[in-house]
Each structure stands twice: as C-alpha cells, then as structure tokens.
C-alpha positions as CSV (number, residue, x, y, z in Angstrom):
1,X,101.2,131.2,192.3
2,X,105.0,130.9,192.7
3,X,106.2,131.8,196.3
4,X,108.3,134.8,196.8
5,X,111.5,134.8,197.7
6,X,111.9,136.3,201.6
7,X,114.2,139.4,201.7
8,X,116.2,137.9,204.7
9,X,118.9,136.5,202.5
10,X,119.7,139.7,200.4
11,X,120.1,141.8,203.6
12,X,121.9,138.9,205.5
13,X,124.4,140.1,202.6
14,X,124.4,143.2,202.6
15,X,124.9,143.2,206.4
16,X,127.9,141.0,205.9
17,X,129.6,142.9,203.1
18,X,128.5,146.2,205.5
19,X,130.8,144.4,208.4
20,X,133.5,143.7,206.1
21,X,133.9,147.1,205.3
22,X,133.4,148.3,209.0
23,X,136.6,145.8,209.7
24,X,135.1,142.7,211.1
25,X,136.1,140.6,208.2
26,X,138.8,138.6,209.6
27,X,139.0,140.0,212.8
28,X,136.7,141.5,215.8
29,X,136.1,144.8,215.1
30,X,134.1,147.5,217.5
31,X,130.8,147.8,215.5
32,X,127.7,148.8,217.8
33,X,124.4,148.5,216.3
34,X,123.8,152.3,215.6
35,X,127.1,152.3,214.2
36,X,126.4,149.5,211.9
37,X,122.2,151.5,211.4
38,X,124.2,154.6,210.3
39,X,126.0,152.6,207.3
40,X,123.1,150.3,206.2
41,X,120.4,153.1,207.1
42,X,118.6,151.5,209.3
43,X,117.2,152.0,212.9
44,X,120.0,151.0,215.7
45,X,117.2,148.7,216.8
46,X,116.7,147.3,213.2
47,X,120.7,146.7,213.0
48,X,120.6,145.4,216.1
49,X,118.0,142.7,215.2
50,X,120.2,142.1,211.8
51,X,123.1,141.3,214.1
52,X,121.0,138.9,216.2
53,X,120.0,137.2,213.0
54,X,123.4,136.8,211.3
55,X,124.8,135.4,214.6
56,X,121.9,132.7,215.1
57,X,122.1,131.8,211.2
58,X,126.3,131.2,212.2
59,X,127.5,134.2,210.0
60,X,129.1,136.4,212.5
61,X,130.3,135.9,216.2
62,X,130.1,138.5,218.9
63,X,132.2,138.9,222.2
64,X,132.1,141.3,225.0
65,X,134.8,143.9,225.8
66,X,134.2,146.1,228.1
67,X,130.7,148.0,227.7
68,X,130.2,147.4,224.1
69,X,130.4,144.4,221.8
70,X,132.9,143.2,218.8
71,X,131.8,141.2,216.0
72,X,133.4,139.5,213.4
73,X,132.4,137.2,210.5
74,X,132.6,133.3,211.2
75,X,134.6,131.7,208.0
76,X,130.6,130.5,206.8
77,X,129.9,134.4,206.8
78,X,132.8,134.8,205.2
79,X,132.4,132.2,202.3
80,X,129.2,134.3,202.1
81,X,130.6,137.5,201.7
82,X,133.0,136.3,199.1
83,X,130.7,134.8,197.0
84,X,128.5,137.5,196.7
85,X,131.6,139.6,195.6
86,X,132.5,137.1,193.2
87,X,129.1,137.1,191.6
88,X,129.3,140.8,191.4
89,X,132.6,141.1,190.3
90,X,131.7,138.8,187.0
91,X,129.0,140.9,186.3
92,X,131.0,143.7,186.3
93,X,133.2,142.3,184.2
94,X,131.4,140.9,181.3
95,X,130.1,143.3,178.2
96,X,127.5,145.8,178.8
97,X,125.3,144.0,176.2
98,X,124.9,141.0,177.9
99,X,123.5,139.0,181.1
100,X,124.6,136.1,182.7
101,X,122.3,134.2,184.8
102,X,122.7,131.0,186.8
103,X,120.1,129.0,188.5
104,X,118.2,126.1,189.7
105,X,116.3,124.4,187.2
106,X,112.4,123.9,188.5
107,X,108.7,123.0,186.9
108,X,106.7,125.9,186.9
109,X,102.8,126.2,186.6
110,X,103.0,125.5,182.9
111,X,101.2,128.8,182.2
112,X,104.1,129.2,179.7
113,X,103.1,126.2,177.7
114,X,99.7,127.6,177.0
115,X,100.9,131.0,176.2
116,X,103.6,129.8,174.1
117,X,101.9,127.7,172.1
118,X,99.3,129.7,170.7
119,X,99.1,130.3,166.9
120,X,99.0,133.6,167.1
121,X,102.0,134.2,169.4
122,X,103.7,131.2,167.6
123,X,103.6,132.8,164.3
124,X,105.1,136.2,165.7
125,X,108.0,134.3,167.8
126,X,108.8,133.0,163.9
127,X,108.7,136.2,162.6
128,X,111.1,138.1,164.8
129,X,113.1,135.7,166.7
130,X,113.3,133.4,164.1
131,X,112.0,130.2,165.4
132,X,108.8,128.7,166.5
133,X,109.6,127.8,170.2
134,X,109.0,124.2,171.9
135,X,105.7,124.3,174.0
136,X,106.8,125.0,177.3
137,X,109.1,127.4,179.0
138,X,112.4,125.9,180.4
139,X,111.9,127.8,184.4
140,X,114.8,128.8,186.5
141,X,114.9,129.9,190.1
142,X,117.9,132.9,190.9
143,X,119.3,132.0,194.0
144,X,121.3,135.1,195.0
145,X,120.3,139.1,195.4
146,X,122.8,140.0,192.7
147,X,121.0,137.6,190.3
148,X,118.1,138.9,191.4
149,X,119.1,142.5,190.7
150,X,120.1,141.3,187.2
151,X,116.8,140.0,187.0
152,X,115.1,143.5,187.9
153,X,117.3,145.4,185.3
154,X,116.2,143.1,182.5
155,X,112.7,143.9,183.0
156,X,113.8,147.3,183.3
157,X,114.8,147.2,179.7
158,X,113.6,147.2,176.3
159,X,113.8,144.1,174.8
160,X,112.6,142.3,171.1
161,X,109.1,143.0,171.1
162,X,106.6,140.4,169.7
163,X,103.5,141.5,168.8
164,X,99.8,140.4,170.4
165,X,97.0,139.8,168.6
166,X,93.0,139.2,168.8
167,X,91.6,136.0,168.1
168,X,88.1,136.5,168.1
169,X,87.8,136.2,171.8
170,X,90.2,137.8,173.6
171,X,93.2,140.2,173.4
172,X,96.7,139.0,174.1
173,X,99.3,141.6,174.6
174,X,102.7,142.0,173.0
175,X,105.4,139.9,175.1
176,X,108.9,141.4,175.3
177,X,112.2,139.3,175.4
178,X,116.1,139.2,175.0
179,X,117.6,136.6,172.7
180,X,119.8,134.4,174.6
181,X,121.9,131.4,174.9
182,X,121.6,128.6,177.4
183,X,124.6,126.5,178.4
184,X,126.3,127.9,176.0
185,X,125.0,125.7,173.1
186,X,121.1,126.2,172.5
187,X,119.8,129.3,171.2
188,X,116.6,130.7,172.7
189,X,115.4,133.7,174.7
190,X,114.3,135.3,177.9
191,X,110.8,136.7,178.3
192,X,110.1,139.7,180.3
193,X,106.7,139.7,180.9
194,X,104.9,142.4,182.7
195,X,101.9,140.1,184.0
196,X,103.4,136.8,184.8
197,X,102.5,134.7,188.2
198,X,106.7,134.9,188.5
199,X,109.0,137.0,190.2
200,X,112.1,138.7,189.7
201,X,113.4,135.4,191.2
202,X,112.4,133.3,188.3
203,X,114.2,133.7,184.3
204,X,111.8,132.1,181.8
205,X,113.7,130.5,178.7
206,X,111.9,129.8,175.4
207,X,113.7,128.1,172.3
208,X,113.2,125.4,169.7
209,X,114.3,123.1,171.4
210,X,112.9,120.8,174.6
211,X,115.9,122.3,176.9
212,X,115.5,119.8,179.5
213,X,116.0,116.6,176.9
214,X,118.7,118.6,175.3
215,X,120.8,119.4,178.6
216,X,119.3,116.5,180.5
217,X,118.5,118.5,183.0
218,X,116.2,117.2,186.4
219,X,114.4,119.5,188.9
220,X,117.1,121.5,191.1
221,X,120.1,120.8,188.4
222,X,122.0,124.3,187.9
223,X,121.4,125.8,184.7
224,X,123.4,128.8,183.1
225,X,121.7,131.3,180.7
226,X,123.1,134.3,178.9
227,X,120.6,136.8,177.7
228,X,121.8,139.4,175.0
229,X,120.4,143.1,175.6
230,X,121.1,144.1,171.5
C-alpha cells in the first residue's frame, strides 16, 4: 500500500501564507502564538508548536523585542509562500471545466494493470471512452496541498462512468473517470476510483498509448496532466 502523504507540508503552508497576511512577509512583524491560533484556529499551544517547526525547517526567523517575539519569513519561506500562490492563482485562472495537474512520475503497485486489462472492463473503456487503454496505468505523485485539493474535488465529482460487470466469479464495479490530456499531446483519462490502494496524492492516467515510451519519461520525471470535467 502506497504511503500517505504527512500533513506537515500542507500546514507548513498554510502557516506561511497565515504570516504573510499577519505582516511578517518581508519584514518582522509582532505575531504571538495565540494571535497566530486565533487566525489558523488552532490552540496557542498548537500555533506555537507550528512556529517552532517553520523556524527549524528554515522558513521563518524569530527575534526577541521586549516581552514578546517577532517573526518573519526567511526568503526559503518566502519562495514557499509564493509558489503556493502561484499554483493557486493558475487554478483560479484556467476554465471551470478543466484540471491541471502536475507531478512526479512513479511505478505504482501495478494493481492498475490487472484491472485495466480485463476483457470486461476493456470492452467498456472502448465503448465510452473510445479506446482500449494500454495495460498499465501511467502513476503520478501530487506534490503540493493545492494539487492535492484538486485531487479531492475530482473525486468529488461525477465523472464518465464505465460500467462493471460479472464474469462468472466475481463482481467488478463501475470505475468512474475524466477524459484527459497528458503533456499536452496524448489523449487519455483520469480514474477516480472509490477503492484504490492510492491517495488523494496519487492521479492515475490510462490511454492507448504506453505514456512512459511516448513521453520518455523515468521514475521522478515531472509530468503534466489536464483532466476535463465535461
């Protein structure tokens, strides 16, 4: 079973971007931890162990004045900040009817494989995607909390159903995906699949095509995937 992602990163952001707004972007700014709780809803003694945290990881930097403490970001927490922004921002900004993911590339379990290459999921990819897909599931791991996010509203959604079917043995249920384009030149699609040993960290990629030859793409190689919600 795929390892899950820890949630230290996503609230090491969200405490940064939290700061920003609080005014320790670019310079010191008095921020105690109960003020910082109050905005991020935590406990003053959970804040307080977020600030501890961000300034051992080299995010922020803290210096006495008089009783209480100032904190700013360090230009690494910054980069931090600003990227997360970015990738938010380009969400934002791209059509409602579509997702953009980016990630590393990575071998998976190669439970996709099997399922995938069943008849009688093979025939029903055929008859409402339109292609029979290559054995095998091209896996990438989501790197960031907002891809993540995007991850957790696609499964959210209702996507192209294809239907399950009974042969003889056992039942296999109906598998739900989003057609999608990966690197902008391959046609394909994302599978949202309720019982899966992935997370929302991990986009699964079917098509007709072996991906990996296709892109020659290795283990860890960034890959870019845009899944289509009509």
């Amino acid at each position: 079973m795929a390892a899950r992602r820890s949630s230290s990163d996503s609230d090491r952001l969200h405490t940064l971007v939290q700061l920003t707004i609080l005014g320790g972007g670019h310079s010191y700014a008095d921020i105690s931890s109960a003020r910082l709780g109050a905005a991020l809803g935590l406990t003053q003694q959970a804040a307080s162990r977020r600030l501890i945290d961000l300034e051992k990881a080299g995010l922020i930097e803290r210096t006495h004045a008089g009783r209480g403490l100032m904190v700013r970001l360090t230009d690494q927490g910054l980069e931090r900040a600003r990227a997360f922004y970015g990738e938010l921002k380009t969400s934002f900004e791209h059509t409602s009817d579509e997702l953009v993911f980016r990630g590393q590339v990575f071998t998976g379990l190669r439970e996709g494989r099997f399922y995938v290459s069943l008849k009688g999921y093979s025939k029903h990819f055929r008859a409402t995607l339109g292609f029979v897909p290559y054995p095998g599931t091209l896996n990438i791991r989501l790197d960031s909390p907002a891809q993540i996010q995007q991850r957790r509203r696609l499964a959210s959604l209702r996507g192209i159903e294809v239907p399950g079917f009974d042969d003889g043995k056992r039942t296999y249920g109906p598998v739900w995906c989003f057609r999608a384009r990966v690197e902008g030149k391959y046609d394909g699609a994302v599978l949202a699949i309720e019982r899966t040993h992935y997370d929302n960290t991990v986009l699964e990629v079917i098509s007709p095509t072996n991906l990996r030859k296709a892109l020659g793409v290795k283990d860890g190689d960034q890959c870019t995937v845009t899944a289509y919600l009509n």
